[in-house]
C-alpha positions, 0 to 999 in steps of 0.5 A, spaced: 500 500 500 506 504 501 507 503 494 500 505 492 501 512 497 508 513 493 505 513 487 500 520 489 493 518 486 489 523 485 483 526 482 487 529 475 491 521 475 487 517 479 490 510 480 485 503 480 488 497 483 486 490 482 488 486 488 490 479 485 489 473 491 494 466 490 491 460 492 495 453 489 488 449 486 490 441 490 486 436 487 481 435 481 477 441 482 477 446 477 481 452 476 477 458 479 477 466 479 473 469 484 470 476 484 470 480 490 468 486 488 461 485 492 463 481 498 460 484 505 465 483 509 463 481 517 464 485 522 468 478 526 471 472 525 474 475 519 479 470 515 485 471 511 480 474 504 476 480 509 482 482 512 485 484 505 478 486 502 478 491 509 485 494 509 483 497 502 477 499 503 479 503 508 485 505 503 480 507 498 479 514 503 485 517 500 482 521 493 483 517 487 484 510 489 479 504 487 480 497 487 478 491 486 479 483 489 480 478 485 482 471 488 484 466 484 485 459 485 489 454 479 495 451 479 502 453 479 503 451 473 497 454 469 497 460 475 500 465 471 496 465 465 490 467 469 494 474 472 495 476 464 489 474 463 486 478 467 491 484 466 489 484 459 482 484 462 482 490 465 488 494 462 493 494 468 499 498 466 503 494 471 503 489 475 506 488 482 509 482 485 511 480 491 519 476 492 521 472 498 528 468 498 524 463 501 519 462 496 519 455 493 521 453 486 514 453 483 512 460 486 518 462 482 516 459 476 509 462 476 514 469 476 518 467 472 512 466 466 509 472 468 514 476 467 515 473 459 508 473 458 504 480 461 501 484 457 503 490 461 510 492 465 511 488 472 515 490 477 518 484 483 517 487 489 522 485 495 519 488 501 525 490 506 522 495 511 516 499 507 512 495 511 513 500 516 507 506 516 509 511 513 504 518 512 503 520 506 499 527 508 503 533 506 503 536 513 508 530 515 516 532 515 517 525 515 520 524 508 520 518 503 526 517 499 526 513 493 532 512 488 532 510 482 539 506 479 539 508 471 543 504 467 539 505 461 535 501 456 527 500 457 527 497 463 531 503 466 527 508 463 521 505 466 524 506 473 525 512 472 518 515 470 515 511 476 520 515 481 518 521 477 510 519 479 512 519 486 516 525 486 510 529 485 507 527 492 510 532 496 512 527 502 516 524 496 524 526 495 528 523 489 534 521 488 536 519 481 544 515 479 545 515 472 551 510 471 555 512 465 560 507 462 568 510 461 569 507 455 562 504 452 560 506 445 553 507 442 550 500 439 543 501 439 542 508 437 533 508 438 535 506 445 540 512 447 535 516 443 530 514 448 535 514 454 537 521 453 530 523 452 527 521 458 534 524 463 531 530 459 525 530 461 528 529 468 533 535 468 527 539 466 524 538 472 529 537 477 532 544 476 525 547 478 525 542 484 529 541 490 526 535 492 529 532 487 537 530 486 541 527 480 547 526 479 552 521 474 557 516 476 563 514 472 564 507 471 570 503 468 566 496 469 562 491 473 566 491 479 566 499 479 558 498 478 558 493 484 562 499 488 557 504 487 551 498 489 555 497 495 556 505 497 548 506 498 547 508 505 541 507 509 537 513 507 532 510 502 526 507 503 526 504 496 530 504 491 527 503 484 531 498 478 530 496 471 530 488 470 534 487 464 540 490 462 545 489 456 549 483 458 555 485 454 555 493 457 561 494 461 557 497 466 555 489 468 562 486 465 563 480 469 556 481 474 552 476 471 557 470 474 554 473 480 546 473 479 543 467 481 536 470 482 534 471 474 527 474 476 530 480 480 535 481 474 543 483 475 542 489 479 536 487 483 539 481 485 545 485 488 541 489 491 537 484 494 543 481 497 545 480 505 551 483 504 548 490 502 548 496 508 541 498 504 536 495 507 531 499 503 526 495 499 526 494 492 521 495 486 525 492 480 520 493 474 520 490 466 517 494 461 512 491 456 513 496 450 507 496 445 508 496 437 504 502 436 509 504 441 515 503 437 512 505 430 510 512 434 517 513 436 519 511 430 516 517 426 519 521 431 
């Protein structure tokens, strides 16, 4: 729900939230896909369900937020299916879900399938400490601070235009840190294109806000990287990532030797690392790019 607040609805940019139960189906019974959208929650002995379905009624109070509860009961392998299914279904832009180290291999492959089939950009979640409450009124002094580490490429691009949302929520500062590779050279002209268009956008818009803190970082390879990774101290409180990266960039040269959680991508899974000081929590996010997207680009 954190995240939701972070992303400041309201009434200009309202947010609809479709809140998406997992239950693995045991047996022979038949897959189902439950509407809880008139559900009357009991006053007591409330199960797992009610819980949730109370929790975000009660967030529907904040202006510009809906939501819908859906409980799907399937196999895993099968699972995914019915969450694209439904994203597609009701038009969902992002998909967010929840990462846990202790997490069995079958729940892992349901991420995995959704993150090669979604209609839609997917964010893996690895929740640290935004648990904890945090008030998103204007009036508060605490602040939320969000970083977003940008190496380029479409999935980075989607991090960043995420913390520019957030940073519209006056409880919000935003730290962004474009890596830079010393000695890279221009493989993808579209994507560098597409990379210097979005830091200009953010340029525009940092230097009329003081909220706001960019800055870029030499790197000469994926061990600089990994030093620039493990100097992030404990002030943020969520850090956004792109997934997928340019394996053959310098920036990660040699990383991916050290990846073992794919889901997460090279630098989420660095990140999501016990050795990491940060214990901010993560969104690592995936871009669904469409073809009307690209053509439109293309004329540009």
């Amino acid at each position: 729900m954190n995240i939701l607040k972070a992303s400041y609805p309201h009434k200009k940019r309202p947010i609809e939230a479709f809140v998406l139960d997992l239950m693995e189906l045991i047996g022979q019974e038949n897959p189902l896909l439950i509407n809880h959208q008139f559900r009357k929650v009991r006053s007591s002995m409330l199960n797992r369900t009610d819980r949730i379905i109370t929790a975000f009624h009660q967030f529907e109070h904040y202006e510009g937020i809906k939501h819908q509860h859906f409980t799907v009961i399937a196999p895993y392998a099968s699972m995914h299916d019915d969450i694209c299914m439904l994203a597609l279904q009701k038009s969902v832009s992002l998909l967010i879900i929840p990462f846990h180290k202790s997490e069995s291999i079958s729940i892992r492959g349901v991420k995995k399938n959704v993150l090669n089939k979604a209609p839609c950009s997917v964010g893996i979640l690895v929740d640290k400490k935004i648990v904890m409450y945090w008030r998103s009124d204007c009036h508060s002094e605490i602040k939320f601070n969000v970083c977003v580490i940008f190496l380029g490429g479409p999935d980075s691009r989607e991090a960043l235009a995420l913390g520019m949302r957030m940073v519209e929520n006056p409880a919000i500062r935003l730290t962004v840190i474009r890596l830079i590779a010393e000695d890279d050279f221009i493989t993808d002209l579209l994507e560098t294109k597409l990379d210097v268009r979005a830091i200009f956008k953010l340029e525009n818009l940092y230097k009329n806000d003081n909220v706001i803190e960019y800055r870029e970082v030499i790197v000469k390879d994926g061990t600089n990287t990994m030093e620039v990774l493990h100097s992030l101290d404990d002030q943020y409180d969520l850090i956004l990532v792109g997934r997928r990266l340019d394996s053959e960039s310098p920036l990660v040269a040699r990383l991916a030797d050290w990846s073992f959680v794919p889901e997460l991508g090279i630098i989420g899974d660095i990140l999501a690392s016990s050795d990491m000081k940060c214990n901010a929590s993560m969104l690592v996010l995936q871009q669904q790019s469409t073809v009307e997207d690209l053509l439109q680009i293309q004329k540009e």
